[in-house]
C-alpha positions as CSV (number, residue, x, y, z in Angstrom):
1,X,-7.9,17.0,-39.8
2,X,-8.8,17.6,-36.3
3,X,-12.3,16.7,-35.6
4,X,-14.6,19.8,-34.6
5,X,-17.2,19.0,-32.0
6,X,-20.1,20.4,-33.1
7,X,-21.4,23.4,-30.3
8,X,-18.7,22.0,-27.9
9,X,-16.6,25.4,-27.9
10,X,-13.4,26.2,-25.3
11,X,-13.7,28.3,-22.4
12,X,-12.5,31.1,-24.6
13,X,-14.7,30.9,-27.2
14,X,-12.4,28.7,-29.8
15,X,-14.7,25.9,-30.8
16,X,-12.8,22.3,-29.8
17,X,-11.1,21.3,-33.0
18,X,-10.3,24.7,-34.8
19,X,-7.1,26.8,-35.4
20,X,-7.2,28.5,-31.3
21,X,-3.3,29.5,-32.4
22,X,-1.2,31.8,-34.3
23,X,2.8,30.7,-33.8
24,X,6.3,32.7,-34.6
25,X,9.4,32.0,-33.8
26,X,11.5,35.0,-32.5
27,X,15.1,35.9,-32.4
28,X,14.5,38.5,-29.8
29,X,11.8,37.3,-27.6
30,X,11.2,40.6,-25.7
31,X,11.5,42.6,-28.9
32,X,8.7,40.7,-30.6
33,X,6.3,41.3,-27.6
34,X,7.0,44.9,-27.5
35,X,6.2,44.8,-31.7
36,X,3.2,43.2,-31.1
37,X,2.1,45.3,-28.4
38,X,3.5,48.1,-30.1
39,X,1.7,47.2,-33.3
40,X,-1.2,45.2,-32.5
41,X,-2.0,46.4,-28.9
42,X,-1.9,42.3,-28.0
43,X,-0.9,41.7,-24.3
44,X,-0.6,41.0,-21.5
45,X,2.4,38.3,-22.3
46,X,2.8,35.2,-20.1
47,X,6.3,34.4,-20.4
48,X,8.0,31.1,-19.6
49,X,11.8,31.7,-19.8
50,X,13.1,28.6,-19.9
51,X,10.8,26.6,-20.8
52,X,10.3,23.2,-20.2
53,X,8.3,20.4,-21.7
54,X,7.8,16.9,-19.2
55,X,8.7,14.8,-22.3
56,X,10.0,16.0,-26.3
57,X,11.1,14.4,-29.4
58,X,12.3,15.7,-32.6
59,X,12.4,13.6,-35.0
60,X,11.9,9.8,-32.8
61,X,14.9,11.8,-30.9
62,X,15.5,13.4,-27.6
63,X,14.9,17.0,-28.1
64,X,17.4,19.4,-27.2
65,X,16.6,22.5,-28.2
66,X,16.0,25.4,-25.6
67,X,13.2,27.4,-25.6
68,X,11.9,31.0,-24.7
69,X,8.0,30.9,-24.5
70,X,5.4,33.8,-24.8
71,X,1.9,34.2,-24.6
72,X,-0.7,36.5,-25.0
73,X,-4.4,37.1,-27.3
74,X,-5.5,38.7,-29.2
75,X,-9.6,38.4,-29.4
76,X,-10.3,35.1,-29.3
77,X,-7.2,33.7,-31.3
78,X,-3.6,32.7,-28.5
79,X,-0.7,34.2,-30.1
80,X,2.5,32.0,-29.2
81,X,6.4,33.8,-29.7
82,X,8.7,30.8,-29.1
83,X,12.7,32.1,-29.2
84,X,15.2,28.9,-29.2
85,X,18.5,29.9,-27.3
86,X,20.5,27.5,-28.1
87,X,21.7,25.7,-31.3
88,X,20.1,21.9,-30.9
89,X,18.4,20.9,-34.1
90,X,14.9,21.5,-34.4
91,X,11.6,23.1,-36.0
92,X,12.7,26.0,-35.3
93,X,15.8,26.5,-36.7
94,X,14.9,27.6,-40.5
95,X,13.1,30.6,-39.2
96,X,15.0,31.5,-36.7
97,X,18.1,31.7,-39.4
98,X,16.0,33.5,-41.8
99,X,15.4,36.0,-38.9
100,X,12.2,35.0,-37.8
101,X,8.5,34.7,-38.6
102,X,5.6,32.3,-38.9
103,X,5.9,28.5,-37.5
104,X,2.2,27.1,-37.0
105,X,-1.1,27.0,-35.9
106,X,-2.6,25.5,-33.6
107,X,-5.1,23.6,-33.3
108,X,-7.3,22.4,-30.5
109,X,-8.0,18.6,-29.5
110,X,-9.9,16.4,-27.7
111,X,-8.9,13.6,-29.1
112,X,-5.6,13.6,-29.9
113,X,-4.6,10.6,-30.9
114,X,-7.7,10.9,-33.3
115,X,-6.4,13.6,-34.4
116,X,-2.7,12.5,-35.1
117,X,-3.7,9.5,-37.2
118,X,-6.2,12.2,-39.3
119,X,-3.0,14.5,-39.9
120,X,-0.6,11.2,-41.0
121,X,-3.6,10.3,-43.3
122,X,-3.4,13.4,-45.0
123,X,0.2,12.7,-45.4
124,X,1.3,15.4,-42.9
125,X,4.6,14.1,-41.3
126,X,5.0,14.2,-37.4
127,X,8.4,15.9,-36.4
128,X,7.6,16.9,-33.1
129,X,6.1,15.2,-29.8
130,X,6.0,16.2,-26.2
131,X,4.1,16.4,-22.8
132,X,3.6,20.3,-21.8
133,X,3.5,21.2,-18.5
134,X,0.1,21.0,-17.8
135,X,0.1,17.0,-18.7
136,X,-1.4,18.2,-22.5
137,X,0.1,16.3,-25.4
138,X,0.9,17.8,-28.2
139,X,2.3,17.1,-31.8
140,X,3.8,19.2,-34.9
141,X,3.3,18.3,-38.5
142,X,5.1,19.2,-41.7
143,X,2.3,21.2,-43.9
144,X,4.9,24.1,-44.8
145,X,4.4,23.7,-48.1
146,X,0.5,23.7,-48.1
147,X,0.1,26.6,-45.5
148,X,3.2,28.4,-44.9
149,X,4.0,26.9,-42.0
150,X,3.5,24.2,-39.6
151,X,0.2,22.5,-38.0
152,X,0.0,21.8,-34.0
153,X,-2.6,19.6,-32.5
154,X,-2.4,20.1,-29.1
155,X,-4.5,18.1,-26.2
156,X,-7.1,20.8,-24.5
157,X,-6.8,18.9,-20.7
158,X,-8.7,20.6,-17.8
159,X,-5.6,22.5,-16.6
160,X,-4.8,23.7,-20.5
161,X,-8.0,24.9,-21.3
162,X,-8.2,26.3,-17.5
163,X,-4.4,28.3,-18.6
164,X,-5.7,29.6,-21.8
165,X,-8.8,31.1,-20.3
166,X,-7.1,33.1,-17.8
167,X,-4.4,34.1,-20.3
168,X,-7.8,35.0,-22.7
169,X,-9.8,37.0,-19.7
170,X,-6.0,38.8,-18.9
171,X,-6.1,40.1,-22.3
172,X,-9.5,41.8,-22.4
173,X,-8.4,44.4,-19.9
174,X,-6.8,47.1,-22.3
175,X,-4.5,48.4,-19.6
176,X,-2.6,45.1,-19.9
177,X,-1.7,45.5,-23.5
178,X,2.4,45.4,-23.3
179,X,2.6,43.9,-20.0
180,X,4.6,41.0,-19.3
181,X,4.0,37.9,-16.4
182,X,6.4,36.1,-15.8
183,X,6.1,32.3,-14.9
């Protein structure tokens, strides 16, 4: 389990060590933000399309799976749409055959290896590491069967936790809801 720092909270108001993230994997990137805007009045979307990771493996492998990402709050929680675009094996792939729907959460770390050791311990395999582009690590463990889905410890860096404030501030102007940036 990730370690929460105790009154140590993220610029947008997460405290360090908590689920920050809500993940699901889409077959139609830009129809899932238009349902969640639609829906949930969550925007404006940051979208990465591709996107890239500095460094990835699935499974001790190169990863090779191509990715759609988008992001957006909604109060103080990040929501995450990841579509995969091609057909590389990966952690996606079970949803995205059944059509869609939940993959993780996320969790916030400051220290991460810490906080990988803690998941292993609680028997939690790892089936997923990589880099992000803002030089955060992060990791994916198997907990489907104890929450429905995966869990994500991801490293907050400066320039991560700098990213997810501005997406956080974006999304408190009510105009933005259904917007889309693209990076």
């Amino acid at each position: 389990m990730s370690a929460i720092i105790p009154n140590k909270l993220l610029k947008f108001g997460q405290p360090v060590g908590s689920v920050y993230q809500q993940c699901f994997v889409a077959t139609d990137i830009y129809e899932s933000m238009a349902q969640f805007s639609r829906n949930l009045r969550i925007g404006p979307w940051f979208l990465f399309e591709p996107y890239k990771f500095l460094e990835a493996e699935y499974l001790g492998k190169p990863a090779k799976a191509e990715i759609k990402i988008a992001l957006s709050f909604s109060g103080h929680i990040n929501i995450e749409l990841i579509q995969q675009v091609n057909n590389a094996p990966s952690m996606y792939q079970d949803i995205t055959k059944r059509g869609g729907g939940f993959h993780h959460f996320g969790v916030s770390s400051v220290t991460f290896e810490d906080d990988v050791r803690a998941q292993t311990k609680l028997g939690n395999r790892e089936v997923f590491r990589a880099t992000n582009l803002r030089g955060a690590r992060l990791a994916y463990f198997e907990t489907d069967a104890k929450f429905g889905g995966m869990v994500e410890i991801v490293e907050f860096v400066e320039a991560q936790e700098e990213f997810y404030n501005k997406m956080f501030e974006a999304a408190r102007d009510p105009s933005a809801v259904g917007t889309i940036v693209r990076l």
